[in-house]
N, C-alpha and C positions, 0 to 999 in steps of 0.2 A: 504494500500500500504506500500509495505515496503525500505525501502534503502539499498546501502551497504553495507558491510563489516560487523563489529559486530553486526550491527543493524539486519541482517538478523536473525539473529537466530543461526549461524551455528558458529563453532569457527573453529579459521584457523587448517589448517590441520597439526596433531601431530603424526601420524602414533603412536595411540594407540593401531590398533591392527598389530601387527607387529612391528618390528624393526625401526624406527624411519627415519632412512637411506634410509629404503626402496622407501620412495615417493619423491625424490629431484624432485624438481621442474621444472627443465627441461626435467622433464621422460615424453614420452607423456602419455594422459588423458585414455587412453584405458591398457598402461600396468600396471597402477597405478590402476585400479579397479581391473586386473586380481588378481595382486598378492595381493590388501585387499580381494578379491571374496576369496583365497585360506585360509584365515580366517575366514570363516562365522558360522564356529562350535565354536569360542568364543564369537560371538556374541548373542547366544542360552544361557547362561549362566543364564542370566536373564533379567527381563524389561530393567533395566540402561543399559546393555550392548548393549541390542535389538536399541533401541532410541539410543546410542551416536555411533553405526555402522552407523546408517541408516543418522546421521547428519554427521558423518565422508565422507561418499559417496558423500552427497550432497556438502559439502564442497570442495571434490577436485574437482567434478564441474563448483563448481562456480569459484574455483579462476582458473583453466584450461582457462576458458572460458574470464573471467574476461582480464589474461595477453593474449590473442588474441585479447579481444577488444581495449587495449591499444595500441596494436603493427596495427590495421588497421582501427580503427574508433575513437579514444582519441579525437578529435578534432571538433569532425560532432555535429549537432542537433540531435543527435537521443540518443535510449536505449536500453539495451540488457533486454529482461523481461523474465523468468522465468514463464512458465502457466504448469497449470495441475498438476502433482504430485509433476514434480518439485518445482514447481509455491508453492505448501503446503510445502515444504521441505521433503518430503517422494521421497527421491531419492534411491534402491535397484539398485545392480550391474549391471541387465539387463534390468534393467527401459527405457525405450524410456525419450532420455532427448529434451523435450517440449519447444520450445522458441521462443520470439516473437521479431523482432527487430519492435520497434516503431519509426519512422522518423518522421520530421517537414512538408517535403515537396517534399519526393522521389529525392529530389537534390544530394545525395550522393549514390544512387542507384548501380551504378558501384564500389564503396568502399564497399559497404555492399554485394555484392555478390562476391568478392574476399574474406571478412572472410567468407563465408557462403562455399564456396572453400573448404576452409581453413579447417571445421568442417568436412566436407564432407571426406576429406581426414583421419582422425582418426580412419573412421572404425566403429565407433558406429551409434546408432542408432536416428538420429536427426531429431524431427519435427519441423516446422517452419513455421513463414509467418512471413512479409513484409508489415507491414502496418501504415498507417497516424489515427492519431485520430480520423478524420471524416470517414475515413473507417472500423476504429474498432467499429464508432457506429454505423455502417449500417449494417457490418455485424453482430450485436451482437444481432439482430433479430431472428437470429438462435439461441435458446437455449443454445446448445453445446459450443459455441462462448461465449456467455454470461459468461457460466457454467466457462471460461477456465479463463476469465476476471476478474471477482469478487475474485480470489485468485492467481490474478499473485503479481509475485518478482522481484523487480529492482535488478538486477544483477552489471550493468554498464552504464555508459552513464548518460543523463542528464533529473535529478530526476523530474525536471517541467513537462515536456510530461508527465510523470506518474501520478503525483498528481491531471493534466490536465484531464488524461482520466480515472480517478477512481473517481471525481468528477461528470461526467460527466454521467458513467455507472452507478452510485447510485442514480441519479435521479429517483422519482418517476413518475413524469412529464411523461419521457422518458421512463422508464422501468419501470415499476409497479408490486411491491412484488407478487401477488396477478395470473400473467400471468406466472413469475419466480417459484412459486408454483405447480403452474396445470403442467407444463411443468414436471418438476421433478419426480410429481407425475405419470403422464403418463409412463416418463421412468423407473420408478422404477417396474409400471404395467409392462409393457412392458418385463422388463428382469425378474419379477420373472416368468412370463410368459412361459418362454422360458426355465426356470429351474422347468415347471412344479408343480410350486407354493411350492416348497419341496428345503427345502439347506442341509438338513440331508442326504444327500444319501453319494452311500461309497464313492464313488469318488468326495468329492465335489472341486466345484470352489471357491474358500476361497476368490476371486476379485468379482466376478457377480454375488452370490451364494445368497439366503436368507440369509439375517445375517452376511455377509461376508463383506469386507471393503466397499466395494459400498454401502451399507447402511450407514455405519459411515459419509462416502462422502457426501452422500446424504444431512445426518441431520447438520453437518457443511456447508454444502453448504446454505440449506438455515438458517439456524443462523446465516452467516455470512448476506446474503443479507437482512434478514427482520430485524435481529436485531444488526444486524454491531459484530457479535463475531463469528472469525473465526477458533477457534477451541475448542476443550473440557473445558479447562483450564476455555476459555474466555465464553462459555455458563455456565460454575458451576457459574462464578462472576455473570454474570448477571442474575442468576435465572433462567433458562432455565433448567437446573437441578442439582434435590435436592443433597447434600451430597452420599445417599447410589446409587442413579443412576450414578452421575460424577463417581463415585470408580468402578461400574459394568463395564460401558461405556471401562473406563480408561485401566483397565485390560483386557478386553477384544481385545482394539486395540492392546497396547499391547503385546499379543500373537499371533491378527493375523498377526503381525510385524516380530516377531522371526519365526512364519511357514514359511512366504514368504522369509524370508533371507534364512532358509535352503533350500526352493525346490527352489530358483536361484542356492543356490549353489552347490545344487546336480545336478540340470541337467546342467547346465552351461547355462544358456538361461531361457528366460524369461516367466515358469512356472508356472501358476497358479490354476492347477489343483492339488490339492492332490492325486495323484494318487498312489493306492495299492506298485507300485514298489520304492516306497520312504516313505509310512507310517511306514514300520517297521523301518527303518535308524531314521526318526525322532526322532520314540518314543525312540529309543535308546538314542539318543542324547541329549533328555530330562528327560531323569534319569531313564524311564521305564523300568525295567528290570525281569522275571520271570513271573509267575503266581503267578495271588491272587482270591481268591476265584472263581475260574474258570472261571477268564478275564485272555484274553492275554495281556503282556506287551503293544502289539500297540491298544489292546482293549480301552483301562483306556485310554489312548494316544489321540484315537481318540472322545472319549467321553469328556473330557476334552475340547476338541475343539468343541465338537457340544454342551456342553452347554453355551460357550459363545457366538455363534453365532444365539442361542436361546434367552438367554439375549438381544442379539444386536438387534434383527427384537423386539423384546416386546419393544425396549425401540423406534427405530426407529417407530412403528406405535404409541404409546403414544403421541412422541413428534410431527409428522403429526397430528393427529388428534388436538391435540393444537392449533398447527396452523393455518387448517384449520377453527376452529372454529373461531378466532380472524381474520382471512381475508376475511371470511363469516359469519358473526353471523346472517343471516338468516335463515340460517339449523337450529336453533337452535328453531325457532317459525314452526307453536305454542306450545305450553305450553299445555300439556293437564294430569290428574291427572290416572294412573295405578293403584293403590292402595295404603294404608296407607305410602309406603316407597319409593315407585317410582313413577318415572313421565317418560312421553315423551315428549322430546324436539324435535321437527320436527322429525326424523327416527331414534333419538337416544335415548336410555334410560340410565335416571339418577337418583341417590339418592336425597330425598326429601332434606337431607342435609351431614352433612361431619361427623354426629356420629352414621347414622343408621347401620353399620357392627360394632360397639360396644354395643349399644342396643340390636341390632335382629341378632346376629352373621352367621343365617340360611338362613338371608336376603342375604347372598353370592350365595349360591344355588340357591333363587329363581330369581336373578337377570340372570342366565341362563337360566334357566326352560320359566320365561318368553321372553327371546330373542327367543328359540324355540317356543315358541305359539301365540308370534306374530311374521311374515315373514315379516309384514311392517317395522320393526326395522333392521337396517342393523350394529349395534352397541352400544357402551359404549360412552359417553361424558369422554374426557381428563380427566377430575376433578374425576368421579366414578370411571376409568381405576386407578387413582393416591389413590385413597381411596382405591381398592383395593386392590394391593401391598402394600399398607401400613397397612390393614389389615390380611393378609396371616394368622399369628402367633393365631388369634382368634379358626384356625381350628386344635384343642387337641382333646383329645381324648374323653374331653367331649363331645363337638362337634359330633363327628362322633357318640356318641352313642347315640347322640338325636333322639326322634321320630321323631319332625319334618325333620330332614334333612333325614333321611332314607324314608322318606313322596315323598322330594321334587326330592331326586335324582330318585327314580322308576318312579314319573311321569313324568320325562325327558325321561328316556326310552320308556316310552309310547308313549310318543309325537307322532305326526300323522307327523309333518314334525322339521328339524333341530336338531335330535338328532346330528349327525355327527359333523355339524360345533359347535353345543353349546361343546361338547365333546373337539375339535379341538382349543377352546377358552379357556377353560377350562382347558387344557394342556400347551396353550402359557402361561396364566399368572401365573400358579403354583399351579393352586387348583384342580385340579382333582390329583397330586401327594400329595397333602396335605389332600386331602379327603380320598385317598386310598393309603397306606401312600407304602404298597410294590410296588406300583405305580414307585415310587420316583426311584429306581437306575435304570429301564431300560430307563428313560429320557437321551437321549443321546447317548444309548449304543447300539454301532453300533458288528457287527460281520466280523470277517475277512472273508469273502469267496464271490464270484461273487454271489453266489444263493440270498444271503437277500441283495437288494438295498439298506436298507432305515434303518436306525435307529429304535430299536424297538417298539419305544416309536409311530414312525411316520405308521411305518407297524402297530401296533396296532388299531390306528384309522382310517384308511386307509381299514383295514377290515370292521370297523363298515359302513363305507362308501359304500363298495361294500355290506355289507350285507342290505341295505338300499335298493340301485339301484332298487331289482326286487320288491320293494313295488310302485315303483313310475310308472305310467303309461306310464310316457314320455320315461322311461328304456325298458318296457315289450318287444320289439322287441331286444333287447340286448341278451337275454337268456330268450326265452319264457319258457323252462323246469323251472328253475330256479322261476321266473314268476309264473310258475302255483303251483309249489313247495312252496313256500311262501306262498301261499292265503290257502294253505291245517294247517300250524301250528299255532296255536291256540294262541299262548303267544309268538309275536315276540320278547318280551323287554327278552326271557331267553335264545334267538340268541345272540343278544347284549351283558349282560352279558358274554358268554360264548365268544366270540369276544375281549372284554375286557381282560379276563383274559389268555387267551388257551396260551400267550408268555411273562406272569407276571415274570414266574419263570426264566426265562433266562438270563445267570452269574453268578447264586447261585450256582452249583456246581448239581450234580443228576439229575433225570431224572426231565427236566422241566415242563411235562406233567404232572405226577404226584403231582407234588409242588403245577403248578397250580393248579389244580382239590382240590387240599387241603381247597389254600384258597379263591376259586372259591364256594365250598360247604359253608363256613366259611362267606364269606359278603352275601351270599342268606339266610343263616341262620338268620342272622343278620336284614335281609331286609324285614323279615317275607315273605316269599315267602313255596309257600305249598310245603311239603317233596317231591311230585313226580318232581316237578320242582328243589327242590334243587338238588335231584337226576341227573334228565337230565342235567342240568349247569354242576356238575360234569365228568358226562359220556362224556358231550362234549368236556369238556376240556380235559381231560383225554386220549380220543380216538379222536382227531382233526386232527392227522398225519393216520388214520386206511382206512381211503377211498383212498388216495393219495399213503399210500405206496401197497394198493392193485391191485388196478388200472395199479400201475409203475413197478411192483414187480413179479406179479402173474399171469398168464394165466387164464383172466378173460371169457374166453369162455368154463372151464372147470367146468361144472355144480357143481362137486365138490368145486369147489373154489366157486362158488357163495352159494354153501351151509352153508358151514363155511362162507362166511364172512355174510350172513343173520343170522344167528345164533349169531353171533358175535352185531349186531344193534340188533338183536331183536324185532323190530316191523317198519313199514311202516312210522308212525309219526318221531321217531327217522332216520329212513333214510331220510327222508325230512328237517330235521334239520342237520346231520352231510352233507349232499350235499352242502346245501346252504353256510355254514361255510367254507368246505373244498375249496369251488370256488372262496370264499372271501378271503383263506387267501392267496391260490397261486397267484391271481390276485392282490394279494398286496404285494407279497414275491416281486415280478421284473417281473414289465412289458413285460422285452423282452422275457423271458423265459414263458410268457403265451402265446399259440398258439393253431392254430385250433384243433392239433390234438391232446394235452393234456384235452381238453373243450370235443372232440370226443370220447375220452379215458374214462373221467369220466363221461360222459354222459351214455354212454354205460353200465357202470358197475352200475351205477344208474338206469338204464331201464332193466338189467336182475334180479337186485334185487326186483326191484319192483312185475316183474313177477313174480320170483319166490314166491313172497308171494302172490298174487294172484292166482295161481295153484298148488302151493303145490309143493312137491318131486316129479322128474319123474327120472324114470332107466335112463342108457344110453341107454340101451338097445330101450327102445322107444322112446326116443330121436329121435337117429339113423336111427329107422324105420318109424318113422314119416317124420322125413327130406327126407330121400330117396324116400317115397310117393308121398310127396307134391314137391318135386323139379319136377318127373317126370312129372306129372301133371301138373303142371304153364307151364312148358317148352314145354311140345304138344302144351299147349294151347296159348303159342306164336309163332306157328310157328315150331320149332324144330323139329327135324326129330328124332321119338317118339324112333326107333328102336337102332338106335344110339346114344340118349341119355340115354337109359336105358342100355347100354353096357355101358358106359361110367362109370355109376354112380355105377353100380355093382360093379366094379373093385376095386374103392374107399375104401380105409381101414374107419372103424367105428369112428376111433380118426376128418377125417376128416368133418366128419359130427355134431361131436360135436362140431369142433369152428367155422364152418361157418353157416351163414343162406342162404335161399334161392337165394336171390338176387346173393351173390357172388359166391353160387354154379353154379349158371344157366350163370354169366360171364364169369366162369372159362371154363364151359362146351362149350359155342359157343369160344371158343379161341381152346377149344383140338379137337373139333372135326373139323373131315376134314381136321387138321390141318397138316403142315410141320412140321417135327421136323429139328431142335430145333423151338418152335416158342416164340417171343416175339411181349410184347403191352405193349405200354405207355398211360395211360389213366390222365386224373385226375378222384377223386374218391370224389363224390358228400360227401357223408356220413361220410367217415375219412377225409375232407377236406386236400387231400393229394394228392400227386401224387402217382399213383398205376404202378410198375414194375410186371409184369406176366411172369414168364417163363416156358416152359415146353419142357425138354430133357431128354435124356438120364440120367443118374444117373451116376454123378462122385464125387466123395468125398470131390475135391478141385474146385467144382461149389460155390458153397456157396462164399466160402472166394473169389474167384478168382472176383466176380459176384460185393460184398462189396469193391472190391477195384478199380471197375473200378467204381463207384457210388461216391465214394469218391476220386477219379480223376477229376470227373466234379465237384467236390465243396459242391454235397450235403450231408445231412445228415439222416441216414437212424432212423426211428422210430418204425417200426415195421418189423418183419420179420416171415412170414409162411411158412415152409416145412412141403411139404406132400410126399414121399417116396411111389410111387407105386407098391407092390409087382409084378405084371404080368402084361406083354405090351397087350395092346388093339388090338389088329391089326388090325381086319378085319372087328368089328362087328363096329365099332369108324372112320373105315377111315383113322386111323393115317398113315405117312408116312416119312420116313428120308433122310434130304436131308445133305449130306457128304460139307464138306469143300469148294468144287468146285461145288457147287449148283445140283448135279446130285441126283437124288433119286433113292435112294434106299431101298432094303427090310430092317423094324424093326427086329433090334437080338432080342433076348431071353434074356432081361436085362429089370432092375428095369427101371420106368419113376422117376420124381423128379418134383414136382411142386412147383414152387420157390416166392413167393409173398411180395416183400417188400412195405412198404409205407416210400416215400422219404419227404423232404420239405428243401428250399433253407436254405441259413443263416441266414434270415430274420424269418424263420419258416412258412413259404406261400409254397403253391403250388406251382410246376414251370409252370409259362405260359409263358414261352420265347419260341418260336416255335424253335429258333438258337439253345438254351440248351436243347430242347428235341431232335431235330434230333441228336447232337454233342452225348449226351447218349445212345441213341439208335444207332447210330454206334461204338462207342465202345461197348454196351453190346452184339452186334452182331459180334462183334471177338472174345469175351472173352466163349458164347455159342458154338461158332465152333470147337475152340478151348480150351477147358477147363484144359486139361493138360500143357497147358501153363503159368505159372506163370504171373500175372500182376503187376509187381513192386506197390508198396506206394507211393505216393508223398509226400516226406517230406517236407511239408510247416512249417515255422519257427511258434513254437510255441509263440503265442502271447503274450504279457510282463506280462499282467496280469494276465495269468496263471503259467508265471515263477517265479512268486510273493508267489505264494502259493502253501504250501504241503499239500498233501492228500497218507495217508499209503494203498497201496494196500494189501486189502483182499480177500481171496478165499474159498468160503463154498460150499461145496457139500451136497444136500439136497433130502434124497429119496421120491421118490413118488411113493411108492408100489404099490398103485391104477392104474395107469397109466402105470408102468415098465421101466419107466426111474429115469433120474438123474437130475436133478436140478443144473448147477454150475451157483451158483451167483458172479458175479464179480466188487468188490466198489475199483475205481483207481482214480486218475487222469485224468481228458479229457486232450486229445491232438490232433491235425491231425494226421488222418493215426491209431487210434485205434482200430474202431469196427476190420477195416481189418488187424490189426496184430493179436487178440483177435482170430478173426475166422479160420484163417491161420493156428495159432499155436492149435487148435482144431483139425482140419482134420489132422495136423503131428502127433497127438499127439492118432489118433485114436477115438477119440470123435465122433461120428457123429449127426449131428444135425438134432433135430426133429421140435425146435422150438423158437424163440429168441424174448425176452421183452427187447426193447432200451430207457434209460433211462439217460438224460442229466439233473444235476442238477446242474447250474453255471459249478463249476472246477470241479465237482464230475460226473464222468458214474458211472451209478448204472446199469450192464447189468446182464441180466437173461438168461441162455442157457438148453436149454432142450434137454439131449441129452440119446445115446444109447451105447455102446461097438460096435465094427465092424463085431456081431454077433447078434447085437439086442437088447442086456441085458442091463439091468442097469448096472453103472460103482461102483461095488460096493469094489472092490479091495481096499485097502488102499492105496500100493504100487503105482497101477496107478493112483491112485488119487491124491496124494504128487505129481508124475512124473508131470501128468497136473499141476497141483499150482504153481510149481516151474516154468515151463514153461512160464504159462501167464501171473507172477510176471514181470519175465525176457521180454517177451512181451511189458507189461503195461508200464515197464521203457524203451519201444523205444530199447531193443536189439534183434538183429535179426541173430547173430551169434550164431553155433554149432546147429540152426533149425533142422539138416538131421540128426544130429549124436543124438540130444533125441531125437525124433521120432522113431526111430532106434531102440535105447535102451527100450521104449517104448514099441515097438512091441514085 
C-alpha cells in the first residue's frame, strides 16, 4: 500500500513536457491531459522520457483528484484509492482513471456522491465503487476485484482504512496464493485464447496480445501477491529475476510504454491495437527511416516490437511455471529416470542436474526430441527452462556441425507425433534460431500487407503444423484429398524441411524462393539426406508459390495449361508433395483469406494433374469429342429430351467443352433448354462450394460489366467468371424463346447467345445462404439482363482504412496465347470496392471482349486475369490498342471514371 504525495511515486506536476505555464492548477483535469496528449511524440524519445510522460499523467491525476477530495470529503472517515493501472501508476492520456473510495461506514454517502458528481462532470472516463472494508472482502472473491486490490494507491483520505484492508486482503487465511494463481492462470488461458494463441500477427493488440502488457501484469500481479514485490524493480531485488531477465523484462515494458503513448496519441482515444494505419507514423517516429536490406522502415519497426513481446510471453511462462511448481510441488512427483541426463518429474522433464548442456551440449536437442516422443510430458521444469537460456551460447558452429545433433534434429522430424509444438518451443526459447542460425532474422519479421497475418517466423511453423494435420486421423475429414495425398509420400520429415525453409529467405533482398532452395539444398546436404531428397527439398522450396500462382493465375481447364504445369512437377510423387505444402502455406498465410473456393481451386488443379499423368496427352480435338459424346449420353439417360439436347450441345463452340465437365454441361443444358431468354438461376454449387450465377441472353458487350456491378451492389464478391459467346441462336431445335422487357415473347433474332457463369461468395468467403440476399440478387440481376444497355452505376463504399494504409503499383501485361487466339490481360492493383466492375466496364469501352476471367484476391493485392478477343475475334495484338487499354484500367484501378466515352472512342 502506498501513501500520498511523494510517497507515491509520482513527482508533482512540472509541465516537463510542455511549457510549464501550461498546466496551472486550476485548469481542469481533462484540458491539462489534452494539451500534454499534444506532446506524446516527445515522449517516444526514449525509455526516461516514455516512464516520466507516463508518471507526468498520473500525477496530474492525482493531485486533480486529490484538490477535489479536499474541497468535499477533507474531513470524512474514508479514502480516495487508486486500482488498476492507475492503482500501478501506469496512467496514459486515455486511460480509464480507476478508483475506489473506501468509507468507515457509508455514513458520509451523500458527500461522496457529490464528488463522484463532481468527477463525473470533467468529461473523462471514470470507474468507480463505493465500498467499506468488509465489503471489499467479500467482494474480493471475484478475482478481478482481488486483481484491482493487491495494487491499489492511496490517493487521499485516511491512510488507516488502507493499511486496514491490504492487511486484510494479504491474508493467507483468507485468500490463498495458490487460488490467486489458478485464477490468473485461467485468465491468461482465456485471452491468449481469444488471440488464437498467436501475438505476432500484423495487427496486434500490444494490451491483450501474447506478450503484450497483460503479461507483464500478469507476472507483477502475482509477484506482488505470492511474494509481496510489486513491480520489476522489486522482483530483480528479490530474486525473482536474474540480472539479464530484469534488463529483457525492463526494456521490453518499456517500449510497450512508448507504443501505447503514440497510438493514444495518434488516435486521440484509447487505442490498443497496432493497427497498419498508424505502424508507418510510429516507425517514423522512432527513427525508422528508408530501406535496408529489403525491410521497410515500419518492417525493422515492427519486428523490433515482436521480439520483445517474444521475450515477454518466454519470460512470463518461465516465471508461471516457477510458481507453479512452488505452490504445487506435487506435479513434481514422481521422480522417474529418462536417461543418463534427464529425468521426469511428474509431466515435466528435467536435467539430471545444472551442468549437463555444458557437458552434453546436444543434450539441448535431445531435451526436445524427447518432449516429442513422449506426449505424456507437457513441458520443461522452471530450473531446465533457466538452464537453458542460460545455455543458448553453447550452440556455435561446432555445435551444429556435430553428428550427433544432425542425428537428433532429423529424428524430430521423424517423430510420429509433436514435431510442430517441439519446433514451436524451440522457437520460443531461441534454439531452433541458434541451431539454424538464417533462422535468426525472420524471428519477428513481420510484412506490411493484409495477405501475410503473422510474423514469418510464426507463418513458418504454422505451416509445419498444417502440414502435420493430414497425418493425424482425428484431421483426415479436414481435407480427405490432402489425407490421402500424405499416406502416398514416402519421407514426410522432406515436407517439413521444405516447410521450414520455403520463407527463410525473406528480407534478404532477391528472389526469396530461390535463397531458400539455396540453403534449403545446403542443411539437407549437411543432414546426410540422399541426393534425390536433397533435390526434392530444393525443388520445393524453390517452386512452393508454382501451384498457387497456377491455380490463381491461369485457366486451369485448358489442357494446355495443365500440360505445362505437369511438365513443370514432373512426376505424380512430386505433385503430392508440392499440394500438400502449397495448402499448408496458404492456410497459414491468413486465415480469413483461406476459403472454400481457393481449397476448390487447388483441389481441382491437383485432380487434372493427376489425371493427366494417369492418361497421358489427349488433343483437344478428343477432348471435345468425347465430352460432347458423353454429355449427350448421361443427359438421355436422365431424362433429357435426347433431340434437344443434342441441338443444344452442337451449337457449342469447342473452347467450351474444354473447360467444363459433364456435370456442369448437363446444368447449363436443362437451364437453356426450353428456356426464356434472358434466363437466370441462382444455385449454390456443391463442388466450387460457391454460389453459382447462370445467365443466358442475348449477346451484348456491356452484359459482362453491367452483370459485375450489380453482384457487387449486393456486397458480394465475384471468384470466378465463365463466358461462352454462342456463335448461332438455337431456335427451334432447343426451344429457346425471348421474352422482351414487358414479359411478352417473342421471336429469337439472328444474334450471338452469351453464357455468363460466375461463382460468387459473401465477405466472409461462404456461400450465400441468406434466402433475403438471394432473392434481393436475383432481382436486381433481372433488371440488369433486360436491360443490358443500361449502365448500373458502382457503389462507392469507402474504402477500408486498412487498405488506405497500403500501396500496391498497378501493372498491366498482355500475354498471347496463340494456341487458343486470344489475349491474356493480367491485371496486379490495388483491391478496393467497386473494382472487378470498373476493370470490366473499362474493357467493353475499350473494345476488349471477354472470353474469360481468373479473380484473384490477395489481402490488398487483385491479381485479375482477362481473356479476351478484339471486337472481330482476334487476339489484341496491336501495340497501340494495347497501351490505349493499360492506360485505361490504370486510370480505372485508381477509382477514375472520367473521359470513359471519349477513350473508348478514341479506341475505336
Amino acid at each position: 500500500m502506498q501513501s500520498t504525495g511523494q510517497s507515491s511515486g509520482h513527482p508533482a506536476p512540472d509541465g516537463r513536457f510542455g511549457d510549464q505555464t501550461t498546466f496551472p492548477a486550476d485548469r481542469p483535469l481533462a484540458r491539462q491531459l489534452e494539451t500534454l496528449n499534444a506532446h506524446w511524440a516527445e515522449a517516444l524519445a526514449d525509455e526516461a522520457s516514455a516512464r516520466g510522460f507516463i508518471q507526468e499523467v498520473t500525477a496530474r491525476v492525482d493531485s486533480a483528484l486529490r484538490t477535489l477530495w479536499q474541497d468535499k470529503l477533507a474531513d470524512t472517515p474514508c479514502a480516495l484509492v487508486a486500482v488498476g493501472g492507475y492503482g500501478r501508476g501506469e496512467m496514459f492520456v486515455h486511460s480509464d482513471i480507476d478508483i475506489m473510495v473506501l468509507t468507515a461506514d457509508h455514513a458520509h454517502d451523500e458527500a461522496v456522491q457529490a464528488f463522484l458528481y463532481t468527477l463525473w462532470d470533467t468529461g473523462l472516463s471514470i470507474g468507480y465503487a463505493v465500498r467499506s472494508v468488509e465489503e471489499c472482502l467479500e467482494a474480493a472473491t471475484d478475482p478481478t476485484v482481488y486483481t484491482s486490490l493487491i495494487e491499489m494507491r492511496l490517493i487521499a483520505g485516511d491512510e488507516g482504512l488502507v493499511t486496514r484492508l491490504d492487511s486484510a486482503i494479504r491474508s493467507e487465511a483468507a485468500f490463498d496464493p495458490a487460488w490467486f494463481f489458478a485464477a490468473k492462470l485461467d485468465e491468461q488461458q482465456a485471452r491468449y485464447e481469444s488471440h488464437d494463441n498467436v501475438g505476432t500477427k500484423i495487427e496486434p493488440h500490444i494490451k491483450e496480445g501474447p506478450g503484450g502488457l497483460r503479461d507483464l501484469h500478469t507476472i507483477r500481479w502475482l509477484a506482488n501477491r505470492i511474494d509481496g514485490a510489486p513491480n520489476l524493480a522489486a522482483m530483480h531485488r528479490a530474486e525473482l529475476l536474474r540480472d539479464d531477465e530484469y534488463r529483457a523484462l525492463e526494456h521490453a515494458e518499456s517500449l510497450l510504454f512508448r507504443i501505447r503513448i503514440g497510438l493514444h496519441g495518434l488516435a486521440e482515444r484509447a487505442e490498443e491495437r497496432l493497427l497498419l494505419t498508424h505502424q508507418k507514423t510510429l516507425a517514423g517516429a522512432f527513427g525508422y527511416q528508408g530501406q535496408q536490406d529489403g525491410n521497410l522502415a515500419v518492417e525493422r519497426f515492427m519486428q523490433r516490437f515482436f521480439r520483445a513481446t517474444i521475450e515477454v510471453e518466454r519470460l512470463n511462462q518461465l516465471l508461471i511455471q516457477r510458481w507453479r511448481e512452488r505452490l504445487h510441488p506435487e506435479i513434481l512427483e514422481p521422480v522417474k529416470r529418462l536417461n543418463p541426463r534427464f529425468i521426469r518429474r511428474g509431466r515435466l522433464i528435467e536435467t539430471r542436474d545444472a551442468q549437463v548442456f555444458m557437458r552434453s551440449p546436444t543434450a539441448i536437442l535431445e531435451l526436445f526430441l524427447l518432449l516429442a516422443e513422449h506426449p505424456e510430458l507437457e513441458g520443461m521444469t522452471a530450473a531446465t527452462a533457466r538452464q537453458l537460456r542460460a545455455n543458448l551460447s553453447v550452440i556455435d558452429a561446432g555445435f551444429r556441425a556435430n553428428r550427433r545433433a544432425k542425428q537428433l534434429f532429423m529424428q524430430l522430424l521423424r517423430a510420429e507425433r509433436g514435431v510442430y509444438l517441439a519446433l514451436r518451443n524451440m522457437n520460443l526459447t531461441g534454439v531452433l534460431a541458434a541451431y539454424i542460425p538464417n533462422f535468426g532474422p525472420i524471428v519477428g519479421l513481420m510484412q506490411f500487407d493484409l495477405f501475410h497475418a503473422y510474423t514469418v517466423d510464426t507463418h513458418t511453423l504454422l505451416v509445419i503444423r498444417n502440414l502435420r494435420r493430414p497425418a493425424l486421423p482425428e484431421y483426415r475429414d479436414e481435407n480427405p484429398i490432402a489425407a490421402d495425398a500424405f499416406s502416398r509420400i514416402p519421407r514426410p520429415e522432406v515436407l517439413y524441411l521444405a516447410g521450414l525453409f520455403h520463407d527463410i529467405a525473406k528480407g534478404r533482398g532477391g528472389d526469396h524462393a530461390e535463397l531458400g532452395a539455396f540453403d534449403a539444398r545446403d542443411f539437407a546436404r549437411a543432414h546426410g539426406l540422399a541426393r534425390e531428397d536433397i533435390d526434392l527439398v530444393g525443388w520445393l522450396v524453390e517452386q512452393h508459390l508454382l501451384l498457387s500462382f497456377t491455380a490463381q493465375r491461369q485457366d486451369i481447364e485448358d489442357p494446355e495449361v495443365i500440360r505445362r504445369f505437369a511438365e513443370q512437377v514432373g512426376s505424380p510423387e512430386r505433385l503430392d508433395y508440392l499440394y500438400l505444402l502449397t495448402v499448408a502455406d496458404i492456410r497459414a498465410t491468413n486465415p480469413q483469406l483461406w476459403n472454400s473456393w481457393r481449397d476448390t481451386l487447388l483441389r481441382r488443379l491437383f485432380e487434372l494433374t493427376h489425371q493427366h499423368f494417369a492418361e497421358g496427352v489427349r488433343s483437344s480435338a478428343q477432348i471435345v469429342r468425347e465430352t460432347r459424346r458423353d454429355a449427350n449420353r448421361q443427359g438421355s439417360s436422365e431424362g433429357m429430351d435426347a433431340g434437344k439436347l443434342a441441338a443444344w450441345l452442337s451449337g457449342m463452340p469447342e473452347e467450351y467443352f474444354l473447360r467444363n465437365e459433364i456435370d456442369n454441361i448437363l446444368r447449363h443444358s436443362r437451364v437453356a433448354i426450353d428456356a426464356d431468354l434472358p434466363a437466370l438461376t441462382i444455385n449454390d454449387d456443391p463442388q466450387h462450394q460457391a454460389t453459382q450465377i447462370l445467365i443466358l441472353a442475348q449477346n451484348h458487350p456491356a452484359l459482362f460489366a453491367h452483370v459485375v456491378a450489380g453482384i457487387d451492389r449486393e456486397g458480394l464478391n465475384v471468384q470466378s467468371a465463365n463466358i461462352t459467346v454462342i456463335p448461332r441462336p438455337l431456335v427451334v431445335e432447343s426451344g429457346l424463346n425471348a421474352i422482351d422487357g414487358e414479359g411478352n415473347r417473342e421471336q429469337l433474332p439472328e444474334s450471338e447467345l452469351i453464357l455468363l457463369e460466375f461463382f460468387v461468395l459473401d465477405r466472409q468467403g461462404h456461400a450465400v445462404d441468406d434466402p433475403g440476399a438471394i432473392e434481393a440478387l436475383h432481382e436486381r440481376l433481372e433488371g440488369v439482363i433486360h436491360r443490358p444497355e443500361r449502365a448500373l452505376s458502382v457503389t462507392r463504399r469507402r474504402t477500408p482504412a486498412q487498405l488506405s494504409s497500403l500501396d500496391v503499383d498497378t501493372e498491366v501485361e498482355f500475354i498471347a496465347d496463340v494456341a487458343r487466339a486470344r489475349t491474356m490481360i493480367q491485371v496486379l492493383t490495388k483491391d478496393r470496392p467497386g473494382l472487378l466492375a470498373d476493370l470490366s466496364d473499362t474493357l467493353w469501352r475499350m473494345g476488349a471482349i471477354l472470353l474469360h476471367a481468373r479473380i484473384a484476391t490477395l489481402g490488398e493485392r487483385a491479381e485479375d486475369a482477362f481473356f479476351v478477343v478484339d471486337q472481330y475475334g482476334h487476339p489484341i495484338n496491336d501495340r497501340e490498342h494495347q497501351q490505349a487499354i493499360a492506360d485505361a484500367l490504370i486510370h480505372a484501378a485508381k477509382g477514375g471514371s472520367e473521359d470513359k466515352d471519349r477513350s473508348a472512342d478514341e479506341a475505336h
